[in-house]
C-alpha positions in Angstrom: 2.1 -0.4 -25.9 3.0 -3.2 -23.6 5.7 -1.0 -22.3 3.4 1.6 -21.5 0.8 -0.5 -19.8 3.2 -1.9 -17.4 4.8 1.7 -16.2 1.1 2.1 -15.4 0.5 -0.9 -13.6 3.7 -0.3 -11.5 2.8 3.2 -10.5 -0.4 1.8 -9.1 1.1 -1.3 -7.2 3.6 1.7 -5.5 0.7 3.3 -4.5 -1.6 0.5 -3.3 0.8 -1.7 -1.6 2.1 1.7 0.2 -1.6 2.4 1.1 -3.6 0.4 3.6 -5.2 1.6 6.9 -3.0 4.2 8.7 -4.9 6.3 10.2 -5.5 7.7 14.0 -9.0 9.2 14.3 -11.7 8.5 16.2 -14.8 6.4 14.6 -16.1 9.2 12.3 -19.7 9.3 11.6 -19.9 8.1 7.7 -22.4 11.5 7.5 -20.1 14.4 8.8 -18.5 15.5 5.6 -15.1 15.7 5.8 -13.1 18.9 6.0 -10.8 20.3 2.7 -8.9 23.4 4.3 -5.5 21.9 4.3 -2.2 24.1 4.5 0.4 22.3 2.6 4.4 22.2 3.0 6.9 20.0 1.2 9.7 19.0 3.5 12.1 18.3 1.0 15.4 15.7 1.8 18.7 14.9 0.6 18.0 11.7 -1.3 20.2 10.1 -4.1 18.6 10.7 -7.6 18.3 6.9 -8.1 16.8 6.1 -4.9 13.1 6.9 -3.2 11.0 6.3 -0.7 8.0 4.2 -1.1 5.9 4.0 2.5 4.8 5.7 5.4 3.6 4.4 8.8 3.3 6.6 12.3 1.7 6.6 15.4 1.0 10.1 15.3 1.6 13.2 13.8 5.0 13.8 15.6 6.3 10.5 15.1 6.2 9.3 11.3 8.5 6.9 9.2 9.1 7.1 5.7 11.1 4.0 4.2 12.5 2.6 0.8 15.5 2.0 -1.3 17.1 6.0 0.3 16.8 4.1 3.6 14.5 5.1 6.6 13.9 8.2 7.8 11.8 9.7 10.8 9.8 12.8 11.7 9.7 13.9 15.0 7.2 16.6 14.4 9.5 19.0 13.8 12.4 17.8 11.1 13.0 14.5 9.0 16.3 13.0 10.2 17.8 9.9 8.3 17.7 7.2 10.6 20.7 4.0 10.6 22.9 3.0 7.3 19.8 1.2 6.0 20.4 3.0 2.3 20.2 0.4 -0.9 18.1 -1.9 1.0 14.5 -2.6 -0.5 12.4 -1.9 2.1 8.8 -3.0 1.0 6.6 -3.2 4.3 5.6 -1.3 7.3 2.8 -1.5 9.9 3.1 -0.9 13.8 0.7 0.0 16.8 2.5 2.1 18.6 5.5 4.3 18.8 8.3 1.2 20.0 6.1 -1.8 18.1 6.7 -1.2 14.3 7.4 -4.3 11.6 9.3 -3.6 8.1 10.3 -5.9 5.7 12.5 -5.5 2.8 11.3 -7.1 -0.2 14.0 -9.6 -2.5 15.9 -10.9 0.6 12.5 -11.9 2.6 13.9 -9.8 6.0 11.9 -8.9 8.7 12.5 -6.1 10.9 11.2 -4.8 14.3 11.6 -1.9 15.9 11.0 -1.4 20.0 11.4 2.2 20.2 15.2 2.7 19.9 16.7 0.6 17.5 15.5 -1.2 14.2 16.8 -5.2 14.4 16.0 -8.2 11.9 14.7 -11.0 13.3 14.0 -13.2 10.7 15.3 -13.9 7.4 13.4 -16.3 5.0 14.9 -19.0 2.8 12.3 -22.3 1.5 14.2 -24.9 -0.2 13.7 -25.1 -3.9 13.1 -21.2 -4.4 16.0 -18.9 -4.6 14.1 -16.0 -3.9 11.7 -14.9 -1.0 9.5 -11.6 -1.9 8.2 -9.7 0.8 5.7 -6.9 -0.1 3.6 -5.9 2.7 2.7 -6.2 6.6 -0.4 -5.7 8.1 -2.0 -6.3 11.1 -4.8 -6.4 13.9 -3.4 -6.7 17.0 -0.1 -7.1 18.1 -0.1 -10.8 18.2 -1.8 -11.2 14.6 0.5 -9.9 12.1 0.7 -11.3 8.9 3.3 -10.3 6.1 2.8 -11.4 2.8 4.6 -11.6 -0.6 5.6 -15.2 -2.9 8.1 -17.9 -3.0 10.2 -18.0 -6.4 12.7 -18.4 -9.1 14.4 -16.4 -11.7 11.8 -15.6 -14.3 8.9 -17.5 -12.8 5.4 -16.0 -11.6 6.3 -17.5 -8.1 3.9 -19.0 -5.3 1.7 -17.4 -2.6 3.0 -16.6 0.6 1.9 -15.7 3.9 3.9 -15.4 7.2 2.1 -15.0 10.4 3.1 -13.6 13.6 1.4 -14.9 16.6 3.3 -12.0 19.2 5.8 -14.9 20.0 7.6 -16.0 16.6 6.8 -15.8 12.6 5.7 -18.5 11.1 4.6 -19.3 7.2 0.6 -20.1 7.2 -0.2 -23.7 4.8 -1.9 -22.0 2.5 -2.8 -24.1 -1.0 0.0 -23.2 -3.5 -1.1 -20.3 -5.6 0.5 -18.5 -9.0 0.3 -15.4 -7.8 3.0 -13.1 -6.1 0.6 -11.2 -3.1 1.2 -7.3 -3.3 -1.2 -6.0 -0.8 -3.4 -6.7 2.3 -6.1 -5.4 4.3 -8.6 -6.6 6.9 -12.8 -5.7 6.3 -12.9 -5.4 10.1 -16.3 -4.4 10.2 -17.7 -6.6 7.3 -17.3 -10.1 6.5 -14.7 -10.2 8.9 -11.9 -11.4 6.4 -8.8 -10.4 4.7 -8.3 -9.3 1.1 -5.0 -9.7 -0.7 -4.1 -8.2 -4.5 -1.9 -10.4 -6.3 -0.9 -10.8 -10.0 0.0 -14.0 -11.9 3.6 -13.2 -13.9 3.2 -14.4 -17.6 6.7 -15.1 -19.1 7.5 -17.1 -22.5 10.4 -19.3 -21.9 10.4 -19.7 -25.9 12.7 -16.9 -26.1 16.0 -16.7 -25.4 16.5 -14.9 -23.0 12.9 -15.2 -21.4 10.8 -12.3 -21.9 7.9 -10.9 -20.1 5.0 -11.2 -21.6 2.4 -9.5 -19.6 -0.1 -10.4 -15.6 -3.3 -11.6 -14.8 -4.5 -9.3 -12.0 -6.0 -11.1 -9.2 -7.6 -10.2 -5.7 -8.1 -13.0 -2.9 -10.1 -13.3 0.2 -8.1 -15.0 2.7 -10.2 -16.1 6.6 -6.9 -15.5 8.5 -6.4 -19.3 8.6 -5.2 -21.9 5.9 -8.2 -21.0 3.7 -6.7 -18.5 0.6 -10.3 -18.2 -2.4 -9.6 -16.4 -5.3 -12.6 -13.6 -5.8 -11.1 -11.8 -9.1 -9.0 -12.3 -12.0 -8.7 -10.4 -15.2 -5.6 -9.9 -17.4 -6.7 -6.6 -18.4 -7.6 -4.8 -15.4 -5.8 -3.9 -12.2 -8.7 -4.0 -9.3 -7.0 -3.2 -6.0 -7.8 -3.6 -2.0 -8.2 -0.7 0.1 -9.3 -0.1 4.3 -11.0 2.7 5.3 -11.8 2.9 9.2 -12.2 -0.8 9.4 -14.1 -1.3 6.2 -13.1 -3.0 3.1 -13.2 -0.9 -0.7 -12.2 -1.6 -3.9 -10.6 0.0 -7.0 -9.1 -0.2 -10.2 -6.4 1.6 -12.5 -7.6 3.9 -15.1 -11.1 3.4 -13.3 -13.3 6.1 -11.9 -15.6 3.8 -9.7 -15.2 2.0 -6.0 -16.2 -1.5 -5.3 -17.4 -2.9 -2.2 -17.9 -7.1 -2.3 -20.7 -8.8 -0.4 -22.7 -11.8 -1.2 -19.8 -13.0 -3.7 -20.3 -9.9 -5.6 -18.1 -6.7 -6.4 -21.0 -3.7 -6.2 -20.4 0.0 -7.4 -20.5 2.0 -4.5 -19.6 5.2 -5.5 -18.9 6.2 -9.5 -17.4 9.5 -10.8 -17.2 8.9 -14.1 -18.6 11.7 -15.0 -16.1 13.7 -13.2 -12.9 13.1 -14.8 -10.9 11.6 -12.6 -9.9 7.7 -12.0 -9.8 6.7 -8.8 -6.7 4.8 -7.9 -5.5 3.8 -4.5 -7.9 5.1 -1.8 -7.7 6.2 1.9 -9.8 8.0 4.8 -11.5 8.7 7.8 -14.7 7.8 7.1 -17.2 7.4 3.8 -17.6 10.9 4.0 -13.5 12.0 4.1 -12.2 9.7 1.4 -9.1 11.2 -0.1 -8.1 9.5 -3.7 -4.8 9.7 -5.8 -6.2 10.3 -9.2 -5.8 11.7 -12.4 -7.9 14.1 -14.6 -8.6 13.0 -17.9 -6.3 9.7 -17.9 -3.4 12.4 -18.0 -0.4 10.5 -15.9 2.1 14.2 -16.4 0.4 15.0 -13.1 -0.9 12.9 -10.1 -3.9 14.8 -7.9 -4.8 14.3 -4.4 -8.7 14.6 -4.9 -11.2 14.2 -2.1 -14.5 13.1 -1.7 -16.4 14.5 1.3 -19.7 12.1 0.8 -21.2 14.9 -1.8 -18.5 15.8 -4.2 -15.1 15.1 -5.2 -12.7 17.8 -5.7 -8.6 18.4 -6.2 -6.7 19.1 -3.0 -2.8 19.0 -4.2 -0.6 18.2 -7.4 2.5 16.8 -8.0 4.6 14.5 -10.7 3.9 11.8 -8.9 2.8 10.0 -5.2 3.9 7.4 -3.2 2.7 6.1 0.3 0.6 7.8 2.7 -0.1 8.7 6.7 -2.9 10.0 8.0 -3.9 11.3 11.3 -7.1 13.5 12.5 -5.4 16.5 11.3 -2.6 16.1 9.2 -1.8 14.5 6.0 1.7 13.0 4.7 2.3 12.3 1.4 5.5 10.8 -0.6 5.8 13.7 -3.3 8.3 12.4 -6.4 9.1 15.5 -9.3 11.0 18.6 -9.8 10.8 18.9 -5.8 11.3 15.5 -4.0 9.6 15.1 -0.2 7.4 14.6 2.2 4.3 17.0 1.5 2.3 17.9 4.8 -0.7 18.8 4.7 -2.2 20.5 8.4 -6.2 21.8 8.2 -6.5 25.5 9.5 -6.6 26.0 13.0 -5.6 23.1 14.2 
């Protein structure tokens, strides 16, 4: 059972951490329902059986990267080309704002990347004394001279510590945050609410009573962080995986095997939307606006099948299938999606006459 719970939780923590804000549309109006008549394509690649691609990040719908262990590859709006001998390499982050200002990370070795527009180079590599290992999980930021990547400090078969790194557009630098048990998955900024940023971690349980140490289980965790020093943890459960998600500046909340959204205000997680009586859970969520939500879901807690469901501020409905989804772009017309299964791609989805 244990087994089965934590393929579960992994799937989602693919998802989420691949899917903050990404998106280049105007400031929708929350009431204009969102549109549903997509044409969808899979652009299949070449990629090793054992390797995949986990993220997405463009500036627009000609220019798109797609990055994890099969490398990094690029869409030019026309074919995806594989891009440098970056293959093997655990690429974990991504975030940029424009087409030659782009950040990556990889994830065990604590690397940070940057690429101006021609060529991908690391400029940092992070080592604290006392740890062994450096995690690096995701990058976000909102400007070019605020960008914060985030992940934990560690050893072997220990939950590890907190960390943030912050780039001030002249160097990266790790923030003096309070040490935490809790390795930092995902973050996003509630841009237009309170103004700060909300991380998902999860506190690794191990019992070092066995030999060799065995995994016992997480404590799921989300933390509001004010961009400072100043890291308070708002949620903890060790039963349920309650995520962080941006849509058009706003900050939303969901959980796995859960059919609800959250928004928190007043130190209080509220229900803001429920389809519970729809079917589907709601797991990681992105959009244009209240009213053009899109949601990876499943029907019936069936996890065969992954659906692309979309809520267009009346109803929710199911847009595309597949095995399984990874990370996400998002532009005012055009949809990429990570598809894993029979057929392994990028699945593009264009609406009509555009």
């Amino acid at each position: 059972m244990l087994k089965k719970i934590i393929s579960v939780i992994i799937i989602f923590l693919l998802l989420l951490v691949s899917c903050k804000e990404n998106i280049n549309s105007p400031d929708d109006d929350n009431s204009i329902p969102g549109r549903r008549d997509y044409v969808w394509k899979i652009d299949t690649l070449s990629l090793d059986p054992f390797e995949r691609l986990d993220k997405l990040w463009g500036s627009s719908a000609e220019d798109v990267w797609a990055m994890g262990t099969a490398g990094l590859w690029h869409f030019d709006g026309n074919a995806w080309k594989k891009f440098g001998n970056f293959s093997g390499m655990n690429w974990s982050g991504i975030y940029g704002f424009s087409s030659s200002n782009i950040w990556a990370s990889t994830s065990v070795a604590g690397r940070i990347y940057h690429y101006n527009g021609s060529n991908w180079n690391m400029v940092n590599e992070f080592n604290f004394p006392g740890y062994s290992l450096t995690y690096i999980t995701d990058i976000y930021g909102d400007s070019p001279n605020n960008v914060f990547a985030i992940g934990a400090i560690g050893n072997p078969v220990t939950s590890g510590k907190g960390l943030i790194l912050k780039y001030d557009g002249t160097k990266w630098n790790r923030v003096n945050i309070p040490d935490i048990e809790a390795i930092f998955h995902s973050i996003i900024k509630d841009t237009k609410g309170s103004g700060k940023y909300y991380m998902f971690g999860e506190k690794v349980i191990w019992d070092t009573t066995t030999n060799p140490v065995t995994l016992v289980g997480f404590i799921e965790k989300i933390f509001e962080f004010d961009g400072s020093t100043n890291v308070r943890e708002i949620f903890s459960s060790p039963d349920e995986v309650r995520f962080v998600n941006a849509i058009n500046g706003r900050a939303y909340f969901t959980a796995s095997l859960r059919s609800q959204i959250w928004k928190y205000s007043s130190n209080e997680f509220n229900i803001w939307k429920d389809f519970s009586n729809s079917g589907y859970t709601i797991g990681s969520i992105f959009g244009r606006s209240e009213a053009d939500i899109f949601c990876y879901s499943s029907y019936n807690n069936n996890f065969s099948k992954w659906i692309l469901t979309h809520y267009n501020g009346t109803d929710i409905k199911q847009l595309y299938e597949a095995d399984s989804f990874n990370g996400y772009a998002l532009f005012e017309n055009d949809i990429f999606i990570v598809s894993e299964g029979q057929v392994r791609g990028i699945a593009h989805g264009k609406l009509e006459n555009k």
